[in-house]
BALOBA-1460 file (C-alpha; in Angstrom, 3 decimals):
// residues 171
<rec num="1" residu="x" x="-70.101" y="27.861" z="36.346"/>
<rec num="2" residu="x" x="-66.914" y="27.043" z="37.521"/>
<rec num="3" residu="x" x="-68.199" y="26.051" z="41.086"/>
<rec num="4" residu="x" x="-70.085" y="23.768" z="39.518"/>
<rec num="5" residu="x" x="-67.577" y="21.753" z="37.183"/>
<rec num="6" residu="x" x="-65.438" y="21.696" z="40.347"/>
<rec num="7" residu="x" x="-68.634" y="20.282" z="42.156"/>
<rec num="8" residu="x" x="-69.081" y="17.559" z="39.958"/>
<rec num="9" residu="x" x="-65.583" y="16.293" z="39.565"/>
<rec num="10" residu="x" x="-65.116" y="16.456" z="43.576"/>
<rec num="11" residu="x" x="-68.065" y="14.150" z="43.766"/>
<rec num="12" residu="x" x="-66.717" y="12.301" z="40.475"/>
<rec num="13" residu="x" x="-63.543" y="11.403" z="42.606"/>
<rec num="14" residu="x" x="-65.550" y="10.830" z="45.967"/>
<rec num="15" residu="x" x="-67.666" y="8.283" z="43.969"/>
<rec num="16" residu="x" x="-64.839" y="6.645" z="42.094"/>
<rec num="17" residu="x" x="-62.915" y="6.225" z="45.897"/>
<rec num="18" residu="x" x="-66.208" y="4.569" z="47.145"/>
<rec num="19" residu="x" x="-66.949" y="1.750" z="44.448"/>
<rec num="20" residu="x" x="-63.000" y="1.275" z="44.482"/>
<rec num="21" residu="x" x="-63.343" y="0.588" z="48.505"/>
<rec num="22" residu="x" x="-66.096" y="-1.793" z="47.524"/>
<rec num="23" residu="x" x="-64.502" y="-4.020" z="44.550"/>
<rec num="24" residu="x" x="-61.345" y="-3.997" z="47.018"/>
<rec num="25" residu="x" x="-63.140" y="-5.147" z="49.687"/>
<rec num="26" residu="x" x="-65.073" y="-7.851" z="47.725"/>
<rec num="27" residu="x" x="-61.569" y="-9.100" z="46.452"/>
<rec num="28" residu="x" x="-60.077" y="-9.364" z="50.297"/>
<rec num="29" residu="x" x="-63.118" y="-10.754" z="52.232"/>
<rec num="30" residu="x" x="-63.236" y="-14.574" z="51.965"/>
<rec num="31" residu="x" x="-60.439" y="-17.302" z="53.027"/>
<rec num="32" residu="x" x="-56.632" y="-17.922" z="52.078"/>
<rec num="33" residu="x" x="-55.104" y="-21.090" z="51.989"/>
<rec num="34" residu="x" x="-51.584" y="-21.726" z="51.924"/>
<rec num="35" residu="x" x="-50.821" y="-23.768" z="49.435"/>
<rec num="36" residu="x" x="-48.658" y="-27.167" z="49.781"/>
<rec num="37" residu="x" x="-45.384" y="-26.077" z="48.900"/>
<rec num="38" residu="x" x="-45.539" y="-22.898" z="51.460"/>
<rec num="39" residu="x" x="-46.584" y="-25.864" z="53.927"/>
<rec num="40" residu="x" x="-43.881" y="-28.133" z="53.280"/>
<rec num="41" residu="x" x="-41.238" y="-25.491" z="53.854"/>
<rec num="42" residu="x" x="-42.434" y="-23.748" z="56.517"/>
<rec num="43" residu="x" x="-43.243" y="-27.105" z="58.217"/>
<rec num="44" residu="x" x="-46.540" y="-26.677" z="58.205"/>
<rec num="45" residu="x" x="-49.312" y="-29.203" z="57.999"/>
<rec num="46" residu="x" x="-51.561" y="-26.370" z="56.962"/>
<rec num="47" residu="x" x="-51.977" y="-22.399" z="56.926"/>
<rec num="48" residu="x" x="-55.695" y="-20.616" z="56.755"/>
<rec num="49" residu="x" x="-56.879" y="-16.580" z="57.117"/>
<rec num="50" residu="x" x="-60.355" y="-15.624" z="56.641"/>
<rec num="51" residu="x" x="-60.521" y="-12.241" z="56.463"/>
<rec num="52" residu="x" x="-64.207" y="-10.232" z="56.896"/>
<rec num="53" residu="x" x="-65.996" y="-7.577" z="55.609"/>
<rec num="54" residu="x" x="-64.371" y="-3.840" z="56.573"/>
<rec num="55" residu="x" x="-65.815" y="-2.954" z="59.795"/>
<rec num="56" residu="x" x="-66.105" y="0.612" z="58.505"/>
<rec num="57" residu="x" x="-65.132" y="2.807" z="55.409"/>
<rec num="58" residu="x" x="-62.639" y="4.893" z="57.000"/>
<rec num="59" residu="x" x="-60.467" y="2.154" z="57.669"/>
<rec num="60" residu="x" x="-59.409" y="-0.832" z="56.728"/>
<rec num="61" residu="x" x="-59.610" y="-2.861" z="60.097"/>
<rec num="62" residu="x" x="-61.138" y="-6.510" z="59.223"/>
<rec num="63" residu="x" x="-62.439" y="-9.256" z="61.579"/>
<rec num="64" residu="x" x="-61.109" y="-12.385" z="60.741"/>
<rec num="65" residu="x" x="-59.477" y="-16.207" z="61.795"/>
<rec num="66" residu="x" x="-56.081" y="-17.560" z="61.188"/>
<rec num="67" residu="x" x="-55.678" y="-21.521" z="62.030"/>
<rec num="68" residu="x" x="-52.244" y="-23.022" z="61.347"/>
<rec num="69" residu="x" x="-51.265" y="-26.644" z="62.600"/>
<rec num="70" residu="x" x="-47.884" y="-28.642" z="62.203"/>
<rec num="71" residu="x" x="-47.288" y="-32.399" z="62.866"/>
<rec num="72" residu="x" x="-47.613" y="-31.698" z="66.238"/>
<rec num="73" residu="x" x="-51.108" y="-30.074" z="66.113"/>
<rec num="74" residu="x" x="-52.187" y="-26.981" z="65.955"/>
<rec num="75" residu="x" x="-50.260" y="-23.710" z="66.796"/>
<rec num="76" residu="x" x="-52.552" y="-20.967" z="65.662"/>
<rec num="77" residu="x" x="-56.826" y="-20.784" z="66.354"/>
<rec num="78" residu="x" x="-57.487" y="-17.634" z="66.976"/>
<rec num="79" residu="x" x="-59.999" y="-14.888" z="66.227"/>
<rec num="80" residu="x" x="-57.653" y="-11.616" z="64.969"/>
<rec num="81" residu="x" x="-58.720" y="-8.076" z="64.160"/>
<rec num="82" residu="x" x="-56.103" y="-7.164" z="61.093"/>
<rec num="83" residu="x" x="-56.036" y="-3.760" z="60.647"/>
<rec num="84" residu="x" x="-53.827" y="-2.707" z="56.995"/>
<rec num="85" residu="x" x="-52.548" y="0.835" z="56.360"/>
<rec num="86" residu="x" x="-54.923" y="3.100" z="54.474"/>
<rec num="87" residu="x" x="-53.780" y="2.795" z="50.889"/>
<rec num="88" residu="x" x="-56.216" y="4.643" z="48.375"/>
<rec num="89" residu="x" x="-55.859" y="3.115" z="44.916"/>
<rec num="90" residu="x" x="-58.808" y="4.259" z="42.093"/>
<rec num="91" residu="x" x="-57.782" y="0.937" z="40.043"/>
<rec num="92" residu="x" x="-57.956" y="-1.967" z="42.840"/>
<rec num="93" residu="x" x="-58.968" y="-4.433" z="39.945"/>
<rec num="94" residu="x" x="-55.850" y="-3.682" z="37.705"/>
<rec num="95" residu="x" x="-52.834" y="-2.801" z="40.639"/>
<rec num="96" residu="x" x="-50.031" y="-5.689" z="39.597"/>
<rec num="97" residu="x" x="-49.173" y="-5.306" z="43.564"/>
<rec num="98" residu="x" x="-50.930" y="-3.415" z="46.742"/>
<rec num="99" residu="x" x="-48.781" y="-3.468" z="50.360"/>
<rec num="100" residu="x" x="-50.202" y="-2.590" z="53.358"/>
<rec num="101" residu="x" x="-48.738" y="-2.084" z="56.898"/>
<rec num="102" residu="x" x="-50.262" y="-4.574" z="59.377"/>
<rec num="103" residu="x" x="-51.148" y="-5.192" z="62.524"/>
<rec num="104" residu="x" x="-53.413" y="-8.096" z="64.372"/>
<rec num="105" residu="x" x="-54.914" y="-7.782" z="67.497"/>
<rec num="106" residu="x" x="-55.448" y="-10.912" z="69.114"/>
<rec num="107" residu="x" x="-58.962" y="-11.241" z="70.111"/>
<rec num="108" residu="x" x="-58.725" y="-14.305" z="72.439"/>
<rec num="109" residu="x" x="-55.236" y="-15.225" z="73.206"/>
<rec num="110" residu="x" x="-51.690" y="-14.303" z="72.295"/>
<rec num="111" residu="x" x="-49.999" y="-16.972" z="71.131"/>
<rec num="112" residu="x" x="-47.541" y="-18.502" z="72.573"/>
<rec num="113" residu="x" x="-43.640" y="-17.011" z="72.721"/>
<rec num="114" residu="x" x="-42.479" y="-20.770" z="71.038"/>
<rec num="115" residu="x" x="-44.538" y="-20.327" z="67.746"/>
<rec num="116" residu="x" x="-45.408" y="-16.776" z="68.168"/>
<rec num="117" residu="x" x="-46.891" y="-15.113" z="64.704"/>
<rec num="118" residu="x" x="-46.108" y="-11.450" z="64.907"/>
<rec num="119" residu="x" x="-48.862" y="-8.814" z="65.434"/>
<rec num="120" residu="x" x="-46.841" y="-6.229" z="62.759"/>
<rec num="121" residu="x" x="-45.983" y="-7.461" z="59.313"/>
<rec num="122" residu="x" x="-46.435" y="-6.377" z="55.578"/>
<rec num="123" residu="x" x="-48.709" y="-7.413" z="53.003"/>
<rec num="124" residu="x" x="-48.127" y="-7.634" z="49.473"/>
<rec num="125" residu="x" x="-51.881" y="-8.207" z="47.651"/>
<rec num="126" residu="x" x="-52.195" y="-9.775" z="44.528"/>
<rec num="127" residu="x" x="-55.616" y="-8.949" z="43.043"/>
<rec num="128" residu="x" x="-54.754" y="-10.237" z="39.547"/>
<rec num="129" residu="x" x="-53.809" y="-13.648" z="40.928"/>
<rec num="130" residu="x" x="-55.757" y="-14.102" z="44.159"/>
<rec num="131" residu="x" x="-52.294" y="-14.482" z="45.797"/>
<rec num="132" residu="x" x="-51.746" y="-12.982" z="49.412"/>
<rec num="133" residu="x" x="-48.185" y="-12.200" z="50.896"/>
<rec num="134" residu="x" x="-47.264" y="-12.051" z="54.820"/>
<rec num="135" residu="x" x="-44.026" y="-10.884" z="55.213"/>
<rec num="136" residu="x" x="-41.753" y="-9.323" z="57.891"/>
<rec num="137" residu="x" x="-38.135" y="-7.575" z="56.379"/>
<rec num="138" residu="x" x="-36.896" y="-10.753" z="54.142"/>
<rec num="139" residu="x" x="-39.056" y="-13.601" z="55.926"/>
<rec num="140" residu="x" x="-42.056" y="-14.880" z="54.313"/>
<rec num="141" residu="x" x="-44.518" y="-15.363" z="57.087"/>
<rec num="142" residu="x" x="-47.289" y="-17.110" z="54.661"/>
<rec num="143" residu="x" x="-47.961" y="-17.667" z="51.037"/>
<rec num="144" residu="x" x="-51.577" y="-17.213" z="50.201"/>
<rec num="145" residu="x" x="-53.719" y="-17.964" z="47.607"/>
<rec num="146" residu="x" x="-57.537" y="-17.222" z="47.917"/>
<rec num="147" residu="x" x="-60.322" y="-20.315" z="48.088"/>
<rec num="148" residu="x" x="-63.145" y="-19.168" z="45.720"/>
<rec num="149" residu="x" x="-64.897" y="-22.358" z="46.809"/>
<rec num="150" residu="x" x="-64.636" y="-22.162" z="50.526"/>
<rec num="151" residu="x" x="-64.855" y="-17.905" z="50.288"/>
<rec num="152" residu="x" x="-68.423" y="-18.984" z="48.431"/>
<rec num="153" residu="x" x="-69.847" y="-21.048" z="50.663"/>
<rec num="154" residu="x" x="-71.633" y="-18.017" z="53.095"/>
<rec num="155" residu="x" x="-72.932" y="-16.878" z="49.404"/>
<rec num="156" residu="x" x="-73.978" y="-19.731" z="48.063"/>
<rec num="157" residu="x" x="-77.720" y="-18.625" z="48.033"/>
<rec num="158" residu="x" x="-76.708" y="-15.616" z="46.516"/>
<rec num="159" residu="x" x="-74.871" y="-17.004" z="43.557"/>
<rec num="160" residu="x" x="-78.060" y="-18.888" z="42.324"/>
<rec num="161" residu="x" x="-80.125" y="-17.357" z="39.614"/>
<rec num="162" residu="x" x="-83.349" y="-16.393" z="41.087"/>
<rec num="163" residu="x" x="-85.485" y="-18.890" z="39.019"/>
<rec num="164" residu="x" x="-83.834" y="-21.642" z="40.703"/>
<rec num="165" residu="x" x="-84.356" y="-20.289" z="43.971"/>
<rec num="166" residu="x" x="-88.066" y="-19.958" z="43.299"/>
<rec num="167" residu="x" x="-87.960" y="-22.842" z="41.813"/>
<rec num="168" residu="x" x="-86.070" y="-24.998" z="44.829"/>
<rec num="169" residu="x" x="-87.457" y="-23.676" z="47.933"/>
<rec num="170" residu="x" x="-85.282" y="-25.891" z="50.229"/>
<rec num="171" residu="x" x="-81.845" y="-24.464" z="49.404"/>
């Protein structure tokens, strides 16, 4: 009797780990803007990370983009890898504040020595307030928020009920 109680809460807690994973994923994926006043005093023109789905559930290595330009152009394009720290939480929807190790790997190119971004920082996550932040010791690296619209656009089929897509073919 006992091995069975025992079964049922390991797989309770295995289960409760897994659609955890999945809501924090969900809340991650999509695109982060800085917003203007980040910009303004970082000199920035503009800051953007689109982070991907988790490339497996043992980890939490994402494919994503980071593009950041300044009056002179831009100083960041490139494809990343960003790998976070494994940080188990059962209440991803409800945690005030998440941090996470990082590290990006530089698909393409490093960038440049002059307006290098580091490859190891920390994260704070926001999942209450959409709010990303990339920080190394006391220096704010980037203040995020998340872009529902732009984050929507690869689901935009998705988020239709299904009598309009039956009903609109050409969407």
């Amino acid at each position: 009797m006992y091995y069975l109680i025992g079964s049922i809460i390991v797989f309770m807690i295995i289960l409760m780990i897994f659609i955890c994973r999945n809501i924090e994923n969900t809340f991650l994926k999509g695109f982060w803007r800085a917003d203007a006043e980040f910009c303004n005093n970082a000199e920035l023109e503009m800051f953007m990370l689109y982070l991907g789905d988790n490339n497996s559930y043992l980890s939490h290595c994402r494919n994503g983009y980071i593009l950041a330009a300044n009056q002179q152009g831009i100083i960041l394009n490139n494809p990343i890898q960003l790998d976070l720290s494994l940080n188990i939480n059962l209440t991803p929807s409800i945690v005030k504040c998440k941090k996470y190790n990082a590290t990006i790997n530089w698909q393409e190119n490093t960038p440049d020595e002059s307006n290098a971004f580091p490859n190891k920082f920390q994260v704070a996550y926001y999942p209450l307030h959409g709010k990303l932040i990339l920080y190394k010791g006391d220096e704010i690296l980037a203040s995020l928020w998340k872009d529902g619209q732009m984050s929507s656009l690869a689901a935009d089929i998705d988020l239709l009920p299904q009598e309009c897509i039956l009903k609109n073919n050409s969407l």
